[in-house]
Structure formats: C-alpha cells, structure tokens
N, C-alpha and C positions, 0 to 999 in steps of 0.2 A: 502393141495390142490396143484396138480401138474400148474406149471406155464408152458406157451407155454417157449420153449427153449431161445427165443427173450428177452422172459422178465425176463429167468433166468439172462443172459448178463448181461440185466439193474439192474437188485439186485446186480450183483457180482461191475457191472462199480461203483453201487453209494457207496454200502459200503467202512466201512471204517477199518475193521476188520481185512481185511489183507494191512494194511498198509499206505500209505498217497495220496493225489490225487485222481481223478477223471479219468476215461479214455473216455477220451471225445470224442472218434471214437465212441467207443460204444452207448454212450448215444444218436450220432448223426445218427445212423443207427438202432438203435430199436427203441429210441424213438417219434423220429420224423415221423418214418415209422407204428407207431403202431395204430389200429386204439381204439376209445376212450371206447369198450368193453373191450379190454382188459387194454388197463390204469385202467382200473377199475377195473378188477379183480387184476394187482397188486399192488392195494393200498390195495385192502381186504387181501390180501395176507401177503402183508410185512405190519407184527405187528408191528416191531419196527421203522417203517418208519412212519405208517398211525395209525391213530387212529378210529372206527366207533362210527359215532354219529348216535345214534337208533331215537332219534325224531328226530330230521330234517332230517334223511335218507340221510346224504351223510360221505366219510370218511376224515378226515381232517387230514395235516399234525402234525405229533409231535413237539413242539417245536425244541426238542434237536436237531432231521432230519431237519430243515431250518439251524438252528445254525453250524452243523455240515457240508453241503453244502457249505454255505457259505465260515467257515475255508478251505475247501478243493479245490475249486474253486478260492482262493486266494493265493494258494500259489505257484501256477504257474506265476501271474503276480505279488507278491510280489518279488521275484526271477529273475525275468525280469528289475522292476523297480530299483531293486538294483545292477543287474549286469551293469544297463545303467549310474548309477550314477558315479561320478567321485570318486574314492577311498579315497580323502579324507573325500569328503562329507559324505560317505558315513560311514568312521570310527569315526565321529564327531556325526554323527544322533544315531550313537550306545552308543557312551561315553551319550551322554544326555538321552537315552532310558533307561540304565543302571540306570543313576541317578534317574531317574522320579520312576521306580517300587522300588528300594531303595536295601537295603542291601543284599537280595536275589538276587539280580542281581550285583552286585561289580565283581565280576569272570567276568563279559566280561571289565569291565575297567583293569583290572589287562590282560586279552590277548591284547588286542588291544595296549598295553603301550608296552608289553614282548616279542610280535613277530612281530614285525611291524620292518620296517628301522629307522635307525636315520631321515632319510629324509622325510617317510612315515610317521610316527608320528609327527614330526614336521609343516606337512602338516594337519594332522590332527586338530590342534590346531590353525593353522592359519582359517582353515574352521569352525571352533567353534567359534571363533571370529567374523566369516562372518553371520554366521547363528545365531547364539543369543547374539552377542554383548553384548560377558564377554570372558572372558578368560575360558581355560578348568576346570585350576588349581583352580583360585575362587572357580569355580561352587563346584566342587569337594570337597575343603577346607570347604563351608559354608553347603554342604548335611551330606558329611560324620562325623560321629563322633565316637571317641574311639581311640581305638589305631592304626585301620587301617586307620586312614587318613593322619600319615604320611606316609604311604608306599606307597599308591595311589597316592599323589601328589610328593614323590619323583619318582613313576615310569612315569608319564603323562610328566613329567616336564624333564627327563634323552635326554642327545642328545650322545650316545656311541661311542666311536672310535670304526672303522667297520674295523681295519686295524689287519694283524695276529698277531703285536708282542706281545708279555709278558713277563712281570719279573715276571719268577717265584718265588723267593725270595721272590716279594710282597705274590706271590699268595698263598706261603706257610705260611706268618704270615698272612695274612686272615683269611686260614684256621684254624688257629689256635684259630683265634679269634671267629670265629662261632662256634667251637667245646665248647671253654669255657662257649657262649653264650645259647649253647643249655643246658649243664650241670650245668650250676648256678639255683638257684632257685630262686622266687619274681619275679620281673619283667619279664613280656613274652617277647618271645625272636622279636615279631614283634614291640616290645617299644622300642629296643634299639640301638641306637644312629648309633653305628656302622655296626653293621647288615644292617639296611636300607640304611646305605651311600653305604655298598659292592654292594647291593640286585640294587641299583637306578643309578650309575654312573660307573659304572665297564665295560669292554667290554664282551661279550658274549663268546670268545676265552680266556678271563681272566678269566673268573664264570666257565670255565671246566678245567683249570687249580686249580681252587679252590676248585671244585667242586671233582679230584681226588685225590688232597691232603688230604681236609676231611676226603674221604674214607677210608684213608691210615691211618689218627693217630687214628679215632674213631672207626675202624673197624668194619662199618655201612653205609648205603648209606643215606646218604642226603636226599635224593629223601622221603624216608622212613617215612618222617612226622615228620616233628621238631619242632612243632607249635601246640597249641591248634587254631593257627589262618589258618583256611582253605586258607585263601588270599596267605597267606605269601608260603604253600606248595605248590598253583597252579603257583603261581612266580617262582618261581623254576622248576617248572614242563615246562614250558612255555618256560624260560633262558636257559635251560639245555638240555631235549627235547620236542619241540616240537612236532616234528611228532608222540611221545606218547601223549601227549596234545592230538591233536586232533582226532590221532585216536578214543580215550575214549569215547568225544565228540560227533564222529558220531556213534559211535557203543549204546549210552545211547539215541540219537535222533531218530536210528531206532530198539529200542526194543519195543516189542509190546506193553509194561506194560507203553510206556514214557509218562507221561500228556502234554497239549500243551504245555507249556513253552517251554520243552526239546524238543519239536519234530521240532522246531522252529529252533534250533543249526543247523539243517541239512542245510538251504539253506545258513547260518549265512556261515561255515565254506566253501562250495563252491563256494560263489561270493567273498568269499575274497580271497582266496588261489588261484582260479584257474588261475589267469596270473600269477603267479611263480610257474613254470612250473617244476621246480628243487625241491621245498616243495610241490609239490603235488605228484610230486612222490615218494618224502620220504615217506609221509602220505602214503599211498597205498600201498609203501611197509612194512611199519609199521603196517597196517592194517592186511594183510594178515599174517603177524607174530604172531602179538598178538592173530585171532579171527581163523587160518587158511580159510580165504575164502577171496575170492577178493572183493575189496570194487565196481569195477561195478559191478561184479557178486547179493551182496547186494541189489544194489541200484533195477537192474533189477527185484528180486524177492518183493521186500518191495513196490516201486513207483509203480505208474498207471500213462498212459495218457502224457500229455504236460510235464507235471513238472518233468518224469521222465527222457522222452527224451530230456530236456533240463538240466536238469543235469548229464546225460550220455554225452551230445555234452561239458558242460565246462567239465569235467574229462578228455575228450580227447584230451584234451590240452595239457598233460603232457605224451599223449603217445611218 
C-alpha cells in the first residue's frame, strides 16, 4: 500500500534501521499536521510498528515499537544530561554503572582509569566518595573477582607523573621484564606482580618508552595481545594509544549489526572527549585513517534529529 509521501517522512523519521535517533522536525511537521485518516492508514501500513487486532477493530502498537521509541527519544537528553554533568561526576556514575552490569562491562573501568588525567581521575574518586560513600577502590576490590581485580584497582588507584622525563634504562629493563612475562608459561601474565606495578604506576611517556623497547627485543607488537585477559590488552590499548581506543569504539557503536549496549559507547565517547579539544582531534584523525571516512561525515549519515546535531555541535569543538 502506497503511503501519502508525509507519512513516508514519518516511517523513515521513526525507524530505527538506518541508524540512531529520531528526527524530531519530521515527526513535528507530518505528524502533528496529519489528519487522523491517515494516522490510520500508517499504522495499517507499518507492520513492524503496528499490529491489527481483527476483533476489537483497531491497530495497536507492537511492543518492541514503544520500547524502541523510547531508547531512541532518549538518547538525545541522555547526552545532554551528561554533557551538563561535572566530569567528575560524571566519570564516577560510570565506574559504578560498570560495576553494577558486572564483568561484561569492566572495559569502561579500565578506560576511565587509562585515559583520564592524574588530576581527572583523582577527581573522579573523590566524586565516588561523594556520591555513594565508599571509596572507588573498595567498591571495585569487593565486586571484582579473579585475577583482574588487581589490575583494576591498581589502575583506579594510579596518580602518574604527567611530566616528559624518562629513564630509559628503567624503561628498557621493563621491557624486558614483560617480554619474559609474556613468554613464561602458568601464571597469566595479568597475575603478575610486576606487570601490574609497570601497567598501574608508570607514566604514559614511560609505557611508550616501554612500549618500543618490547617491540625491539620480541620482535612483535605489544599491542598484538599478550593476554588471554582482554582487560589487561585494552590497558595497553588505552596507555599506548588512545585515539585507536576510541576510534574502535565509535566505529563498533555505529555499525549497524551493534546491539544497545554498544551503541550506547557513542554518546559515552563524545561527552567525555569533547572538551579535550587535542584528543578529539586525534580521534578523528585516527578515525579517518583507520575507517577512510570522517567521523562527522559518519556521524551525519548514521544519526537523525536532535541527538545528531548535538553531537555534530560537541565534534566541533575540536575543529
């Protein structure tokens, strides 16, 4: 059944198929302009929206379609609420969010610990104390269990010198110690003693000093997965670089196959980056490396609506 062209609009504004949000012009110029014949004909219309109930003769929404509404209509002032929030608050509500869904979500305790400032993180933990009155570390120490609960609490718990020097010297018997660390057998290499002291207290200007020594005696990259422990390789990844971090991140949040969890990382990675104005444009240009295509250009075609033009306006923060 052909739809008047108005309420094609409204099928394209409400789906969710090509991508995230709602475009809320749209729905406020067909919808509210349509009159209630043709509301009718597109709910008979859109199957996957409407359902018909033959006795009581009317057609009712599908669950999933309110369900799906709702996520989508939320994620524009989700994104608002947290861009308004104070940075630390806001990286404290995430360490606890993390905790709360459990070890499928540890990967954002391990970023928020790995690219944050000494200062930024440290703020963060004063705000976890403000907001649920315990400490970060506790929390962390008494949810997590196994081998990654030291490396979690030695990264939440790290205050780094942010200053350029290095001894290389150290940086080369490091390396040599993670090299031996990865090639020994028994104990994973995210158990051991030294590894997590290098991975948790080291400066970041030190960990790429380390970081290319490694490469030099193992002739392999680091990066490459050292670890049956995914924690311990996104620490590195995070340490090292970054701006591949996240690029990954938004490019797995806007693939069309991502389920909500991942598609969630999208506004995660823009309310936090976009006032570092210098890591945003690594990201971006990182992006464009890895994916060839610009990440507004992305953002443009994948978002609708509010949520899109307000993360096109933080992006352009870094122009």
């Amino acid at each position: 059944m052909a739809l008047p062209l108005d309420l094609e609009s409204l099928t394209e504004a409400f789906s969710g198929n090509l991508g995230m949000g709602v475009d809320e012009n749209a729905l406020i110029s067909t919808l509210g302009k349509s009159h209630k014949d043709h509301r009718k004909l597109f709910r008979k219309a859109s199957k996957g929206f409407f359902v018909e109930d033959e006795e009581r003769a009317f057609e009712k929404c599908h669950d999933h379609f309110v369900r799906h509404l709702k996520l989508e209509f939320s994620r524009f002032n989700n994104a608002v609420v947290m861009w308004a929030m104070h940075p630390w608050e806001r990286d404290a509500r995430l360490m606890k969010k993390a905790l709360k869904k459990g070890e499928e979500a540890y990967n954002l305790i391990v970023e928020v610990a790995c690219t944050r400032s000494a200062e930024d993180l440290l703020g963060a933990r004063k705000a976890y104390h403000s907001l649920f009155d315990q400490s970060m570390e506790e929390d962390i120490a008494s949810h997590v269990h196994g081998p990654n609960r030291k490396l979690l609490v030695g990264l939440v718990s790290a205050y780094r010198y942010e200053g350029n020097k290095v001894k290389d010297d150290s940086a080369k018997s490091e390396a040599k110690t993670l090299a031996e660390a990865v090639a020994s057998r028994g104990e994973e290499v995210v158990e051991k003693d030294e590894v997590v002291r290098i991975l948790t207290t080291r400066s970041k200007p030190h960990l790429q000093h380390v970081y290319k020594h490694f490469n030099d005696i193992k002739g392999s990259d680091l990066l490459g997965g050292v670890s049956h422990s995914s924690l311990l390789n996104e620490a590195l990844l995070c340490l090292l670089k970054p701006a591949v971090y996240f690029s990954k991140i938004l490019d797995a949040s806007l693939n069309n196959e991502a389920d909500k969890t991942t598609k969630k990382w999208l506004t995660r990675v823009f309310v936090t980056r976009a006032d570092h104005s210098d890591e945003m444009k690594e990201i971006k240009e990182e992006y464009n490396k890895l994916y060839g295509e610009t990440l507004p250009q992305r953002i443009q075609d994948k978002i609708k609506g509010n949520y899109r033009d307000f993360l096109i306006t933080l992006l352009s923060k870094s122009d």
